[in-house]
N, CA, C and O of each residue as an XYZ file, in Angstrom:
568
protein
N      55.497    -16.694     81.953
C      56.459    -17.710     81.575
C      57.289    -18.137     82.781
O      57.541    -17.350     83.693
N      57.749    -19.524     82.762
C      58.426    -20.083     84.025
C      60.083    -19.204     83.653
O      60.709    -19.103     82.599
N      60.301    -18.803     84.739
C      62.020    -19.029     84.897
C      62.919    -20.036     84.250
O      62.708    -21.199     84.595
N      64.002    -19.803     83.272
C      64.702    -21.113     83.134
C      65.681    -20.971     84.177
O      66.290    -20.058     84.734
N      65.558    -22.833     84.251
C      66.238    -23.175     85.500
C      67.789    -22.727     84.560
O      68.009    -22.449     83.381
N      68.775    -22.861     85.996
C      70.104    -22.849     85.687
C      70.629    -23.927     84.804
O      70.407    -25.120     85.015
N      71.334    -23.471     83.806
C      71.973    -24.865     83.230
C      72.576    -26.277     83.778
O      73.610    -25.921     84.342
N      72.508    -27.224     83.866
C      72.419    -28.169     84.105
C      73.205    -29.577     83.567
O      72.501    -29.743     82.571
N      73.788    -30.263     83.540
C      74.344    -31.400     83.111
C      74.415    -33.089     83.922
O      74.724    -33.328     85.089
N      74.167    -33.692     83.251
C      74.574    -34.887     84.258
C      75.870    -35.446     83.077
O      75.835    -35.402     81.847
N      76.695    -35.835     83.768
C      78.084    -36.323     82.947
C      77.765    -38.151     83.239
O      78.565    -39.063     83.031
N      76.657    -38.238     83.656
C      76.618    -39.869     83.362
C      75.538    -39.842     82.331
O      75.437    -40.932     81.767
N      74.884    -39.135     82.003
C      73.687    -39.137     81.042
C      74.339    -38.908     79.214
O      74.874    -37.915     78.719
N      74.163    -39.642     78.872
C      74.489    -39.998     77.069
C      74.781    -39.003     76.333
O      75.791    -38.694     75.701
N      72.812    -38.084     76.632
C      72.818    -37.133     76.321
C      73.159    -35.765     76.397
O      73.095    -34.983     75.448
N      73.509    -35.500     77.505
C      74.447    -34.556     77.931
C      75.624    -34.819     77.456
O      76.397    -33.925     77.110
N      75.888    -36.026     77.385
C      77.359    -35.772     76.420
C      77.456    -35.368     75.052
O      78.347    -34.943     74.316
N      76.258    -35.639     74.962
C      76.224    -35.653     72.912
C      76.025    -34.253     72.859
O      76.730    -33.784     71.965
N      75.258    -33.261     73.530
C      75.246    -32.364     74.157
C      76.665    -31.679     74.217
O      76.878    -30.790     73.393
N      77.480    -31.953     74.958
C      78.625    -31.253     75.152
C      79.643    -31.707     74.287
O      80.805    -31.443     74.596
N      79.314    -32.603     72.836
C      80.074    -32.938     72.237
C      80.912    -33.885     72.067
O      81.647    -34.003     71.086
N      80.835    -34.871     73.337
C      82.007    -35.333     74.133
C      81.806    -37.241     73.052
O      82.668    -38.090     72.824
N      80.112    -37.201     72.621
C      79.880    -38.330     72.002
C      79.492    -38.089     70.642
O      78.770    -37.106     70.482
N      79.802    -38.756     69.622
C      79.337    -38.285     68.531
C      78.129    -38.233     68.056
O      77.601    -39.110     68.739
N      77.211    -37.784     67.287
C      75.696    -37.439     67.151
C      75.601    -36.946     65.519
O      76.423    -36.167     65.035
N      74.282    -37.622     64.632
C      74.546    -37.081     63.423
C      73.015    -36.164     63.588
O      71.902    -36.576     63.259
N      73.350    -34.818     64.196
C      72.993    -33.672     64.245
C      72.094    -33.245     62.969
O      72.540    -33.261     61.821
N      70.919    -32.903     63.269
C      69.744    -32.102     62.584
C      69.572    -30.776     62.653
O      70.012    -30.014     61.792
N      68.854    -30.361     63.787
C      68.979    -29.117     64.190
C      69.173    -28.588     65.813
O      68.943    -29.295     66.795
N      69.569    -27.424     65.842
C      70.479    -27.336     66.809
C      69.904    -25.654     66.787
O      69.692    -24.924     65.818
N      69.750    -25.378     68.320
C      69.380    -23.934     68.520
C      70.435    -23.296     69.961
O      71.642    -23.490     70.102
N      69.448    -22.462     70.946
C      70.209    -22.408     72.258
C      69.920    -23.476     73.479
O      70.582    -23.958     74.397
N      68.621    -23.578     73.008
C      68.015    -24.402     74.206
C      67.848    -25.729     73.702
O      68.023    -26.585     74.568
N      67.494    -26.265     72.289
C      66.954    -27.703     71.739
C      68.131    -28.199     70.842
O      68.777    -27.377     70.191
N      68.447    -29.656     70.796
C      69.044    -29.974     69.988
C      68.123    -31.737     69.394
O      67.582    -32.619     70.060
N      68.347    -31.567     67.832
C      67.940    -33.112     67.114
C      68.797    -33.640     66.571
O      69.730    -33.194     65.903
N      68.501    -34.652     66.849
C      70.002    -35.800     65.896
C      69.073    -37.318     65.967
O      68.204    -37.664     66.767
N      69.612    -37.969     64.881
C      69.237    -39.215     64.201
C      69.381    -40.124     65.917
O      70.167    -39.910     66.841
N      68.448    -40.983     65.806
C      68.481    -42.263     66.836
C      69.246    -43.148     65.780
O      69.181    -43.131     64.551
N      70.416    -44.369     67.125
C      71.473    -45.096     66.348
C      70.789    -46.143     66.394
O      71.399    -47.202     66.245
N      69.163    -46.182     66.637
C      68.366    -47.545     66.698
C      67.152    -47.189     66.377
O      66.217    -47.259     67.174
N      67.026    -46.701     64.978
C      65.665    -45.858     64.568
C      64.783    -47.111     64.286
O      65.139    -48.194     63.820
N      63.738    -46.765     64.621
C      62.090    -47.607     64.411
C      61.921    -48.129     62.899
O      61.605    -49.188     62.356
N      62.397    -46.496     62.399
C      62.195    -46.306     60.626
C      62.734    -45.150     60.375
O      62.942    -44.310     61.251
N      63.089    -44.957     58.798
C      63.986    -44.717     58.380
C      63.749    -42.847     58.591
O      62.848    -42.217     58.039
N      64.508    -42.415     59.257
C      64.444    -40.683     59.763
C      64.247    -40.146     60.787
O      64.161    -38.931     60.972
N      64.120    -41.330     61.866
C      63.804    -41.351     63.399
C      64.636    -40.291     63.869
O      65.826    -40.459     63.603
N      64.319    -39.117     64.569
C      64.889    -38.564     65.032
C      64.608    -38.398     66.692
O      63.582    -38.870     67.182
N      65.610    -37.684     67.515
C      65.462    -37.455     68.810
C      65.427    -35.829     69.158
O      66.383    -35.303     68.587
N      64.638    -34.851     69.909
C      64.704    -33.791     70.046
C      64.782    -33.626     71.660
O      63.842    -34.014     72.352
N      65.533    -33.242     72.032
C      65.778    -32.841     73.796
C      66.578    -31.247     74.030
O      67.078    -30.433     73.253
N      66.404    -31.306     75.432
C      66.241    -29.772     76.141
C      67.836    -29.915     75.996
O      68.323    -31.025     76.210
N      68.606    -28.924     75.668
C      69.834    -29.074     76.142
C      70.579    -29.552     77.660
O      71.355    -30.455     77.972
N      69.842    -28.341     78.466
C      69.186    -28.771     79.698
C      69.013    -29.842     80.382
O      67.872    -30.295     80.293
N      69.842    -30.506     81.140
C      69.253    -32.132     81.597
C      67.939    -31.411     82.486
O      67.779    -30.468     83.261
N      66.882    -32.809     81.658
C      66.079    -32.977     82.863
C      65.700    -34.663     82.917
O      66.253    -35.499     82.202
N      65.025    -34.852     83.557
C      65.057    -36.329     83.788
C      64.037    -37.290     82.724
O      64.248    -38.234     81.962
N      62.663    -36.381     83.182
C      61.479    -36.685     81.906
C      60.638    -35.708     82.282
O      60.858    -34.707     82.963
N      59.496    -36.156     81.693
C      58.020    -35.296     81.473
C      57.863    -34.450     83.009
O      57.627    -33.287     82.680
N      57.886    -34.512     84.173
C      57.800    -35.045     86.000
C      58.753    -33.152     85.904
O      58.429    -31.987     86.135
N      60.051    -33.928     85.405
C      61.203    -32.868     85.685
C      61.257    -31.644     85.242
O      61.582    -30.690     85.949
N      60.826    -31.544     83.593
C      61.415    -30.847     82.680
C      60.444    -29.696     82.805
O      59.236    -29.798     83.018
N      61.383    -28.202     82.586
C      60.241    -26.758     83.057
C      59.709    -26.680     81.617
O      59.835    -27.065     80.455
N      59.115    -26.014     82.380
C      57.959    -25.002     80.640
C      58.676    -24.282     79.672
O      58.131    -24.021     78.599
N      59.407    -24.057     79.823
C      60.415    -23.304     78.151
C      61.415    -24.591     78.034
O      61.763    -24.620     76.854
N      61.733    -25.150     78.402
C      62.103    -26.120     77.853
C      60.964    -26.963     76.910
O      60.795    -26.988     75.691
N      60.513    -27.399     77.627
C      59.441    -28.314     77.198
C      58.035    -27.229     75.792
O      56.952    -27.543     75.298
N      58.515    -26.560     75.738
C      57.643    -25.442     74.757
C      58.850    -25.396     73.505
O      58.744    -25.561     72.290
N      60.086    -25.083     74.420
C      61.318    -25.343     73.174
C      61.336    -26.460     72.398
O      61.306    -26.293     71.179
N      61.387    -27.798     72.935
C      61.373    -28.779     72.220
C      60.076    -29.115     71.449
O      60.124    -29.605     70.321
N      59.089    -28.881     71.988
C      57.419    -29.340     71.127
C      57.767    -28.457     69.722
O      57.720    -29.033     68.635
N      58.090    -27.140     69.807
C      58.423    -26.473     68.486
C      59.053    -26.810     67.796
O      58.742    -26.700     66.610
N      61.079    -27.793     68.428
C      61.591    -28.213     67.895
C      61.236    -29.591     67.213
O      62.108    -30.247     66.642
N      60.248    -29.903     67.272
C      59.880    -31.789     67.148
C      59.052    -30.860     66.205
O      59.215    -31.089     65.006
N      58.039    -29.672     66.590
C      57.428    -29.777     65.183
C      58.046    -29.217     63.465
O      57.494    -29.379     62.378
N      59.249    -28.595     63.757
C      60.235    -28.080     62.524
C      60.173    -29.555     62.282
O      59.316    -29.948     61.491
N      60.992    -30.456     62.874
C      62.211    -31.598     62.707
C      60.332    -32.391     62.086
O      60.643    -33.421     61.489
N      59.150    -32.287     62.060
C      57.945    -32.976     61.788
C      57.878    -32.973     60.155
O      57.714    -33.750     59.214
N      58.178    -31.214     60.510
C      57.843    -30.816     58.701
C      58.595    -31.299     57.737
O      58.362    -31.829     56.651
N      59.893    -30.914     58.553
C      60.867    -31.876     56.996
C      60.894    -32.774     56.837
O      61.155    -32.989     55.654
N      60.669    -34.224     57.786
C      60.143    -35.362     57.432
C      59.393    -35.340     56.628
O      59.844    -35.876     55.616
N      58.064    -34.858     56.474
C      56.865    -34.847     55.859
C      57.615    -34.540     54.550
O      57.570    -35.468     53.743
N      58.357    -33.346     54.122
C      58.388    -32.419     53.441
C      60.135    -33.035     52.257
O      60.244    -32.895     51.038
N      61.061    -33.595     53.112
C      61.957    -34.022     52.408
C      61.794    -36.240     52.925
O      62.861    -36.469     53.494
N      61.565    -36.606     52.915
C      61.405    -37.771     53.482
C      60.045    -37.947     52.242
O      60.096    -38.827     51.383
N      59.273    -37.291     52.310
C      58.485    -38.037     51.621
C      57.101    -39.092     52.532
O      56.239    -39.684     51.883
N      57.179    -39.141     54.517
C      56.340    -40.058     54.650
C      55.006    -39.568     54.492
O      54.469    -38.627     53.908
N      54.509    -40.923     55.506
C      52.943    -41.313     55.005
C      52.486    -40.514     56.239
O      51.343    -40.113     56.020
N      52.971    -40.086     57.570
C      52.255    -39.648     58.687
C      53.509    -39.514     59.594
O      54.608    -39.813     59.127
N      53.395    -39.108     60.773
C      54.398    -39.117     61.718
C      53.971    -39.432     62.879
O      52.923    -38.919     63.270
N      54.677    -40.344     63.701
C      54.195    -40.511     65.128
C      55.125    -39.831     66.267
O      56.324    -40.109     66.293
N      54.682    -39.128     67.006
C      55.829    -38.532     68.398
C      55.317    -39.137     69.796
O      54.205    -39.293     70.299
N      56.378    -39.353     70.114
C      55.807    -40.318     71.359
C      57.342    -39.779     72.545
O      58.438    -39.390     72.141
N      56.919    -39.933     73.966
C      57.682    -39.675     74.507
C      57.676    -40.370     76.067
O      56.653    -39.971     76.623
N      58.485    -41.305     77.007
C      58.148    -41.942     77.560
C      58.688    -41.557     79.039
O      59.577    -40.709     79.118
N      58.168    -42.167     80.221
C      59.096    -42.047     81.472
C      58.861    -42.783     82.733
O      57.817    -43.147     83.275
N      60.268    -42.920     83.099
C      60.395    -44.147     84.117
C      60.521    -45.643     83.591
O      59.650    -45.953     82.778
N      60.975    -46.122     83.747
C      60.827    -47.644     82.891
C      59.948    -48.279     83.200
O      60.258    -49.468     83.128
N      58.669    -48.086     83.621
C      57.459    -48.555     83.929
C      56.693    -48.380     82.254
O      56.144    -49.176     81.493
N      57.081    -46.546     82.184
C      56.596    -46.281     80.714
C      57.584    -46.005     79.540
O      57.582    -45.049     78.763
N      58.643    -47.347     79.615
C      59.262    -47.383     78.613
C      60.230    -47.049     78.497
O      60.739    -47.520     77.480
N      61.227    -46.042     79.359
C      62.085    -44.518     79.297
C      63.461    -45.496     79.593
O      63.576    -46.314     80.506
N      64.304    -45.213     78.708
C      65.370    -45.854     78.817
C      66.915    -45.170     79.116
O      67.959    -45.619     79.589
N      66.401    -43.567     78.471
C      67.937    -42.956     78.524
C      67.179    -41.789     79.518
O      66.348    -41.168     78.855
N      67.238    -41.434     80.621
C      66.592    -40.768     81.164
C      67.545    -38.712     81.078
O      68.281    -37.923     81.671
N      66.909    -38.887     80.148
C      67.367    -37.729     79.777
C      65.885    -37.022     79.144
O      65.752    -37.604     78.067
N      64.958    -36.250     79.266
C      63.760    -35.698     78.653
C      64.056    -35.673     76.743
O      64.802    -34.989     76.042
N      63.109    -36.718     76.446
C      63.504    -36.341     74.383
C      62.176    -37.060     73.868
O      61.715    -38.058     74.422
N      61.795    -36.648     73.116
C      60.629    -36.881     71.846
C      61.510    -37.698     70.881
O      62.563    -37.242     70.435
N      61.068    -38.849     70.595
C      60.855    -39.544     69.797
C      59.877    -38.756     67.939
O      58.671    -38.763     67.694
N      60.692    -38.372     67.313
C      60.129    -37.776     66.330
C      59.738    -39.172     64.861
O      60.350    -39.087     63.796
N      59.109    -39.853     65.004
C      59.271    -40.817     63.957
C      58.317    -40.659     62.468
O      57.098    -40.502     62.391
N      59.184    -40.745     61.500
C      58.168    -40.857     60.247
C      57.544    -42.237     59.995
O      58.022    -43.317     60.341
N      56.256    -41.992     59.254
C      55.694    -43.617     59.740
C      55.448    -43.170     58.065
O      55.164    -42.091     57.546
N      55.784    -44.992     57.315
C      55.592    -45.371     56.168
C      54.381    -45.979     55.791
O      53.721    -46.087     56.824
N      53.490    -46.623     54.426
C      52.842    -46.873     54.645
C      53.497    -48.370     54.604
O      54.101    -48.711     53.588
N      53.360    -49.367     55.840
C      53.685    -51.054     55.480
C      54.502    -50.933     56.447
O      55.065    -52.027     56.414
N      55.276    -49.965     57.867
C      56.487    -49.653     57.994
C      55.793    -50.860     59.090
O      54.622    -51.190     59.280
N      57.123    -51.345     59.710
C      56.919    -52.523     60.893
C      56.155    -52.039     62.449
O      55.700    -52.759     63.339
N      56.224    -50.686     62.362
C      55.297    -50.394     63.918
C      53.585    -50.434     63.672
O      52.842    -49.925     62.834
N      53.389    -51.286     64.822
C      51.913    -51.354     65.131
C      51.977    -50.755     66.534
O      52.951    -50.287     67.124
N      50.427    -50.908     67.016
C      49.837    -50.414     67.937
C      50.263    -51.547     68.932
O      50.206    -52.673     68.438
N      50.688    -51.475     70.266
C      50.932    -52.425     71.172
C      50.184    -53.152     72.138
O      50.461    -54.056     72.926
N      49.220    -52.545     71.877
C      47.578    -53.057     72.357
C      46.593    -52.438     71.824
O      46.751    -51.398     71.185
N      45.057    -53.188     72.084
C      43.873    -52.279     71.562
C      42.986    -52.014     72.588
O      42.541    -52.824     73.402
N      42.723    -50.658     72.487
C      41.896    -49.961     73.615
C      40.785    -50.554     73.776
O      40.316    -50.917     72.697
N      39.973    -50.888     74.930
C      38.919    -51.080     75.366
C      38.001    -50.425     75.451
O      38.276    -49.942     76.550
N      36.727    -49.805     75.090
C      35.643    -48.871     75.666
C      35.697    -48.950     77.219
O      36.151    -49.856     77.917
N      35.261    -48.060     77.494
C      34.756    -47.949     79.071
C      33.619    -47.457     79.473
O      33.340    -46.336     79.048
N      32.835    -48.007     80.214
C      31.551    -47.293     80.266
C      31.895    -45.771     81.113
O      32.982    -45.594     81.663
N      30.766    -44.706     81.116
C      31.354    -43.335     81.513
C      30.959    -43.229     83.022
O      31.078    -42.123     83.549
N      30.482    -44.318     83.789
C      29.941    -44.217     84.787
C      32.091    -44.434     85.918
O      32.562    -43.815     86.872
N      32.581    -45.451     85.148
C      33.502    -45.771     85.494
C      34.833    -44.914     84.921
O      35.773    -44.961     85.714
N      35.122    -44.063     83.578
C      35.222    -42.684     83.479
C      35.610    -41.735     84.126
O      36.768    -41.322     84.055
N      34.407    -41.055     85.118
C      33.569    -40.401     85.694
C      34.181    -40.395     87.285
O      34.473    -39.447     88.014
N      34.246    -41.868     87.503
C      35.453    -42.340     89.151
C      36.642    -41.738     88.726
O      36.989    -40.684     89.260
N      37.499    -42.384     87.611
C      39.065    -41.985     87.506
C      38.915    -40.475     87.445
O      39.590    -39.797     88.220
N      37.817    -39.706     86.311
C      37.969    -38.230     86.346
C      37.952    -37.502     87.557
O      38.688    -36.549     87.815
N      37.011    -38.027     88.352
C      37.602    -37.816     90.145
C      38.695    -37.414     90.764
O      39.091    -36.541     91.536
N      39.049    -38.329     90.177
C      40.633    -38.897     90.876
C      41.785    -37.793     90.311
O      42.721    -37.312     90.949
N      41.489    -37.603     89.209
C      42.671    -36.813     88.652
C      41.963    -34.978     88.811
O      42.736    -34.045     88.596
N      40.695    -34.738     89.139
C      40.381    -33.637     88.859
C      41.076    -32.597     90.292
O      40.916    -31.376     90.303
């Protein structure tokens, strides 16, 4: 297991405040290391947010018990959606850099319950690729 880093804060980051209390948050669940609370601009109706207490920046930054803390915490905060919510499926999505979307740069999962009819679609449609071309990128990343 990685070392956890030293505790951490940025006092310009949102979430670190909501974190230290300083902003208000309508709080889900709450441990040593993870905390969830409602998004004030949910997709659909139960959207929640799960992050490291821990500032980290995103996916790039954030260590391995953190990031093991929160996947567990997104999957509790999954079930009771499913389980008191009533949805049709759940989507978790998580973004970084504003290239890929990341707006509060603070590391958090997007926990969303998806309805059936609810307004999110897919934002493009995937292309096939032949495997010869595949095969180059798997290169690249191997």
């Amino acid at each position: 297991m990685q070392e956890r880093r030293s505790a951490s804060r940025d006092e310009k980051c949102v979430f670190c405040e909501i974190v230290a209390d300083r902003i208000p948050a309508a709080k889900i669940r709450e441990d040593a290391t993870t905390l969830a609370f409602m998004n004030i601009a949910p997709f659909t109706e139960g959207h929640v947010l799960v992050i490291p207490k821990r500032h980290s920046r995103n996916l790039l930054d954030i260590g391995a018990d953190d990031l093991r803390d929160v996947g567990l915490a997104a999957q509790d905060i999954a079930r009771r959606q499913r389980e008191r919510l009533g949805c049709a499926g759940i989507s978790v999505f998580q973004s970084n850099e504003p290239a890929g979307w990341q707006s509060v740069f603070h590391y958090h999962l997007h926990v969303v319950p998806r309805y059936v009819g609810d307004p999110l679609t897919v934002p493009i449609r995937p292309q096939m690729r032949e495997m010869a071309a595949l095969e180059l990128l798997a290169a690249k990343l191997r």
